[in-house]
C-alpha positions as CSV (number, residue, x, y, z in Angstrom):
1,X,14.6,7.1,-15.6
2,X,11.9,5.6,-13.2
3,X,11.1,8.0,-10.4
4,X,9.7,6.1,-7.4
5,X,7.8,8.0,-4.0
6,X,6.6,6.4,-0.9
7,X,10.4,4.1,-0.5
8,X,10.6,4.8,2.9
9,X,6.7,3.0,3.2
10,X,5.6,-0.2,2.8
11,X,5.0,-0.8,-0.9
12,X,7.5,1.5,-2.0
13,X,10.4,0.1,-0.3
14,X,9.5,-3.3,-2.5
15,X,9.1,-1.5,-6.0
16,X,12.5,-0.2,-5.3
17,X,13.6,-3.3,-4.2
18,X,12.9,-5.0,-7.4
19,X,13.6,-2.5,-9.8
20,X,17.0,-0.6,-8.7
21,X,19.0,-4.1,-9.7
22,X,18.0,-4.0,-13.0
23,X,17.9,-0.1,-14.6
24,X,18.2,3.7,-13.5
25,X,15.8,4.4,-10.4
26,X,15.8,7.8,-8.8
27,X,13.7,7.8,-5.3
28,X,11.6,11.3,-4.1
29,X,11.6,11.3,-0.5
30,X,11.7,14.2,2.0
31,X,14.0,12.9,4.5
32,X,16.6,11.1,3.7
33,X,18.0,10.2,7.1
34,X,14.5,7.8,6.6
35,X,15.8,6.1,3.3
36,X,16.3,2.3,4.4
37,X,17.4,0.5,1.0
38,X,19.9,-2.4,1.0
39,X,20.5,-4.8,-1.9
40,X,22.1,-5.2,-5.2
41,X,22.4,-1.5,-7.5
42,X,21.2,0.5,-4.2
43,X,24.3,2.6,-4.5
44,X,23.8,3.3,-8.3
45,X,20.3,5.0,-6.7
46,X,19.8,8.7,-7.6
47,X,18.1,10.2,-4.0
48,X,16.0,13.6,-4.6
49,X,14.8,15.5,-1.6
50,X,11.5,17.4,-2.3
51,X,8.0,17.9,-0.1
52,X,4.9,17.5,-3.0
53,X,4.3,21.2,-2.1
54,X,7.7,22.2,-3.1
55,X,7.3,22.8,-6.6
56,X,10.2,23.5,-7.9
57,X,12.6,21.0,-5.9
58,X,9.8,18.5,-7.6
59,X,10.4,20.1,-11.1
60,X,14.2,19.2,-10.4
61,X,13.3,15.3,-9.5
62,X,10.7,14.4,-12.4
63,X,13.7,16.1,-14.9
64,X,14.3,13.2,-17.6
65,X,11.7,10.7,-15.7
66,X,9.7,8.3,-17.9
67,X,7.7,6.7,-15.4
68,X,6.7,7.4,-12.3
69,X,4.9,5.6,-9.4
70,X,2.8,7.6,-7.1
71,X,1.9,7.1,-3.2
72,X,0.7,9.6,-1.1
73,X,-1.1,9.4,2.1
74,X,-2.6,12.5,3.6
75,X,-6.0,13.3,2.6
76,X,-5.8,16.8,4.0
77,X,-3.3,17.9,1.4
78,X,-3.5,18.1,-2.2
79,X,-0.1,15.8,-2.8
80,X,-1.5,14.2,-6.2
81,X,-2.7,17.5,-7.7
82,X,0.5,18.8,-6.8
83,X,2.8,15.8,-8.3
84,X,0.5,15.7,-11.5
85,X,0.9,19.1,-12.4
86,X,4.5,18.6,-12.2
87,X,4.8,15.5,-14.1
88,X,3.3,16.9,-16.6
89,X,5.2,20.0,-16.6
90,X,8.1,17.9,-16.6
91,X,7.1,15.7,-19.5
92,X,6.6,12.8,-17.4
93,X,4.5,9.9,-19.5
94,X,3.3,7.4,-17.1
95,X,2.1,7.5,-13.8
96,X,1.5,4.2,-11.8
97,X,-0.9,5.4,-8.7
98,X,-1.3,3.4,-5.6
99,X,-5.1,4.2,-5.1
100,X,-7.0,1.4,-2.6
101,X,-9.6,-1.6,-3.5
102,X,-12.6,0.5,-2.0
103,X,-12.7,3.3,-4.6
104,X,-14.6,0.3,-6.9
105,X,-17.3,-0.3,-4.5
106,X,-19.8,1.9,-4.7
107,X,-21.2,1.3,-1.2
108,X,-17.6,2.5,0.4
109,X,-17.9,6.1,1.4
110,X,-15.4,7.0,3.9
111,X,-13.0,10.1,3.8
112,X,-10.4,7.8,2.6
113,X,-12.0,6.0,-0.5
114,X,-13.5,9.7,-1.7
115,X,-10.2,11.2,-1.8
116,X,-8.6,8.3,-3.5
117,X,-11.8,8.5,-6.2
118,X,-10.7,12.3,-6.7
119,X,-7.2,11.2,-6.7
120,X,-8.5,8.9,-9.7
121,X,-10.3,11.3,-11.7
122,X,-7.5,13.8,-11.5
123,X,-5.0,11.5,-12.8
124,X,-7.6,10.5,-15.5
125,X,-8.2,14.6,-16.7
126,X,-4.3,15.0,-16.5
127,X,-3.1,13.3,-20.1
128,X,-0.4,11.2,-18.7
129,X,-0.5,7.7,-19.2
130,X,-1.8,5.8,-16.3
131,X,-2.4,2.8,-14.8
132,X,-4.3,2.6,-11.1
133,X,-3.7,-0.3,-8.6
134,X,-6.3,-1.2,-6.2
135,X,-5.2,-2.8,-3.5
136,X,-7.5,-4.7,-0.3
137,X,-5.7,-4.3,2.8
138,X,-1.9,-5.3,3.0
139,X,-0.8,-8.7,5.5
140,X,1.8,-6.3,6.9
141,X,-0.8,-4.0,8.5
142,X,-0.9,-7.1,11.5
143,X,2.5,-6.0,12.5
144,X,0.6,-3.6,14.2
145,X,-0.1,-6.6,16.7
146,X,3.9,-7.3,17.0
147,X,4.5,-5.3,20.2
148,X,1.2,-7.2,21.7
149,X,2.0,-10.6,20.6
150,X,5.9,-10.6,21.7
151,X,4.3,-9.1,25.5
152,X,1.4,-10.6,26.1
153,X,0.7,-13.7,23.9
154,X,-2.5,-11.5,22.8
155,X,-3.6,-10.5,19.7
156,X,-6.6,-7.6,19.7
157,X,-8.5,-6.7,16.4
158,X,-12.2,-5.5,15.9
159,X,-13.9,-8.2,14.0
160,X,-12.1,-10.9,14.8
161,X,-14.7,-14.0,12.8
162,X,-14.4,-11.6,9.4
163,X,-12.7,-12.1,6.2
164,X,-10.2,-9.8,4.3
165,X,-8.7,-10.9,1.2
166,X,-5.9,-8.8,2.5
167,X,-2.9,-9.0,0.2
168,X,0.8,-9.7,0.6
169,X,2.6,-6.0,0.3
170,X,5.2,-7.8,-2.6
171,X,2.4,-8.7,-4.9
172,X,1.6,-5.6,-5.3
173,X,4.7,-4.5,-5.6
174,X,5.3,-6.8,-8.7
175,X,2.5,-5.1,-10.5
176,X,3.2,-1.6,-9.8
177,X,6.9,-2.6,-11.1
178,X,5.6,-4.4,-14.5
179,X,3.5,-1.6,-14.7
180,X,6.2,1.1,-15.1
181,X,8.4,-1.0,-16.7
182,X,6.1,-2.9,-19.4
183,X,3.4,-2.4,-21.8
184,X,0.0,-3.2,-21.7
185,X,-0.7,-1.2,-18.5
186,X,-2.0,1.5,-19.9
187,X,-5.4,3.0,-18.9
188,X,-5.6,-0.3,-16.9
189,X,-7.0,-0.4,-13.1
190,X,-5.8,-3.6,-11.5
191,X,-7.5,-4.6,-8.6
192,X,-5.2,-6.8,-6.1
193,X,-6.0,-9.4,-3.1
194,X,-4.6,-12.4,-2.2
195,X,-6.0,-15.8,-2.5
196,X,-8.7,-16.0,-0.3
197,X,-10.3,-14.5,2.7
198,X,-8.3,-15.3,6.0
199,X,-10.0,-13.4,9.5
200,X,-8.0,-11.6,12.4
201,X,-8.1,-15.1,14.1
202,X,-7.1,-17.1,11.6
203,X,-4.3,-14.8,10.9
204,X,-3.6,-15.3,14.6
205,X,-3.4,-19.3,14.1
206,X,-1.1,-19.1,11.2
207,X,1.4,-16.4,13.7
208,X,1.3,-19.2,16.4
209,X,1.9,-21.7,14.5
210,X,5.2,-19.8,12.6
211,X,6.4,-18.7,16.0
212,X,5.4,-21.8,17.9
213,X,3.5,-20.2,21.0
214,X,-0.2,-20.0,21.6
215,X,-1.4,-16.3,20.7
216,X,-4.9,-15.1,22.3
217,X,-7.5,-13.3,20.2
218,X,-9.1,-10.1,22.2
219,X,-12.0,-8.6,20.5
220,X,-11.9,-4.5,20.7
221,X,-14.6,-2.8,20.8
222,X,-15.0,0.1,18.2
223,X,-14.6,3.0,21.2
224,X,-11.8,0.8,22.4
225,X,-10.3,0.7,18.5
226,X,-10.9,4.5,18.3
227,X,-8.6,4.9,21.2
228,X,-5.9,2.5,19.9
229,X,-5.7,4.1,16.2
230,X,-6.0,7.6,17.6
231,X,-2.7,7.0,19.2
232,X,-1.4,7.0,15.8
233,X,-3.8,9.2,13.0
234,X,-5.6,12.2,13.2
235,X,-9.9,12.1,14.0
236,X,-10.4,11.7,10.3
237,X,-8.5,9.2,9.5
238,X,-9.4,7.3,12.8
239,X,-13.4,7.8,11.6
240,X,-12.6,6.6,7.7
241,X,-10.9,3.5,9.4
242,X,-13.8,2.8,11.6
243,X,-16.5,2.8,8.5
244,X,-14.0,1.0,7.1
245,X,-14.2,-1.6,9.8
246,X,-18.1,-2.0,9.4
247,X,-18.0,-2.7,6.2
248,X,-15.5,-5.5,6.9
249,X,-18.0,-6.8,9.5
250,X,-20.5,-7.0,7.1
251,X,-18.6,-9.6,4.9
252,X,-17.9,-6.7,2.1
253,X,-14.3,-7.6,2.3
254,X,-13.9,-10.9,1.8
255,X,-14.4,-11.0,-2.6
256,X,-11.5,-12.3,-3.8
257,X,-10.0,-10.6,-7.3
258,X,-8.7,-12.7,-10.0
259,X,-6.3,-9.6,-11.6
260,X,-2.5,-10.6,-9.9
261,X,-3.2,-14.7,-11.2
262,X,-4.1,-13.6,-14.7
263,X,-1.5,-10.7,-14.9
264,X,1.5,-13.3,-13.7
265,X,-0.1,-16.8,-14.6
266,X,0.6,-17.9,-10.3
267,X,-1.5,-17.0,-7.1
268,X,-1.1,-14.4,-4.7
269,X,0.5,-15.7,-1.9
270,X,-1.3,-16.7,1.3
271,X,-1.2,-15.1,4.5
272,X,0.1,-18.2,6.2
273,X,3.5,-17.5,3.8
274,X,3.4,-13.9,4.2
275,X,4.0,-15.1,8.5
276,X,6.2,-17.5,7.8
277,X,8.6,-14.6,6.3
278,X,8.1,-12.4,8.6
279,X,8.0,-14.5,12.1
280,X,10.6,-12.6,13.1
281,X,8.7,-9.4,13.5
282,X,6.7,-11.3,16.3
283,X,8.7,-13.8,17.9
């Protein structure tokens, strides 16, 4: 049995995606009424309601798991501590963690990357199998400018003129799902971008041209940014984001990682096709 967290999220919604066709997947979530799957074998999925603080409802879901992939996203709260303990407890073998392409550059500091480096290290202690996957920033975080570009035309980013070897959510989705599925992952770390580095205005061009209308490119400034992303996250999160941004600014984003191309023998995809399949999100 595969146990799968984060399904109701971006990355975790894909692993399931390709997985529950094909053998027994149970998903952990903690609200069900949130659990959007659709496809082929979705009703053979087994559906476990726990909170990572819950110890003994997650006892229950790792019971007769092999392999479990691991998302958590609150760096207030010890989630991976908590979900190690209990894999192991539970005899769990393999974790797949979704950690972040940051915690392998030593100049990156923020809340985030530290908590994902002690995230690391705990897993490392625990003597479960593992295998970490490093991900640069996903294409789906522009669907933040959705609501924007279907007003106003507009798209508004901080750093508009720098790179990101952001990468396309399903890529790393078909690593984390090889991963828990095949061997050689073991004690492995892959690091994950796409193929090359594309900037908030070129990400705008390849929009317009999928939807067929001209989109604007506003720069924020970084008060104006706190203000936007404190709508949605908490001070800390909103500071960690904002170093994150500087960093980007400085061109420290833009490296692209050879790791998905020799792992599956084909490139990443683009940005431009990641647009293409999402247009509708924006037209």
């Amino acid at each position: 049995m595969i146990l799968l967290t984060g399904v109701t999220g971006t990355i975790g919604r894909e692993v399931a995606r390709l997985l529950v066709p094909t053998r027994p997947v149970r998903v952990l979530v903690r609200d069900p009424a949130r659990l959007a799957l659709s496809g082929p074998g979705v009703e053979n999925v087994e559906v476990a309601t726990a909170a990572y603080a819950d110890r003994d409802a997650l006892l229950r879901a790792l019971e007769g798991v092999r392999a479990a992939f691991l998302v958590t996203n609150d760096p207030t709260q010890p989630d991976d501590e908590r979900f190690v303990a209990a894999a192991a407890a539970a005899g769990v073998r393999r974790v797949v963690k979704l950690s972040a392409f940051a915690v392998g550059e030593e100049d990156a500091d923020d809340l985030i990357t530290r908590w994902q480096r002690a995230n690391e290290e705990l897993i490392r202690g625990s003597g479960l199998e593992w295998t970490f996957l490093r991900p640069r920033a996903f294409m789906s975080n522009s669907l933040a400018w959705a609501s924007s570009v279907r007003a106003e035309g507009v798209v508004r980013s901080l750093n508009p003129g720098s790179g990101n070897a952001c990468v396309d959510p399903r890529d790393v989705a078909r690593i984390a799902a090889s991963a828990l599925t095949g061997p050689g992952h073991a004690g492995r770390i892959h690091s994950l971008t796409g193929p090359e580095a594309v900037t908030p205005a070129e990400q705008a061009a390849h929009l317009a041209e999928v939807i067929q209308r001209p989109l604007d490119v506003e720069e924020l400034t970084l008060d104006q940014a706190r203000a936007q992303w404190s709508r949605r996250y908490p001070a800390p999160i909103v500071e960690a984001l904002l170093e994150s941004a500087v960093r980007q600014a400085r061109g420290l984003k833009a490296t692209v990682d050879p790791t998905f191309e020799r792992l599956t023998g084909e490139r990443p995809r683009p940005f431009r096709t990641w647009a293409a399949d999402h247009a509708a999100a924006f037209a």
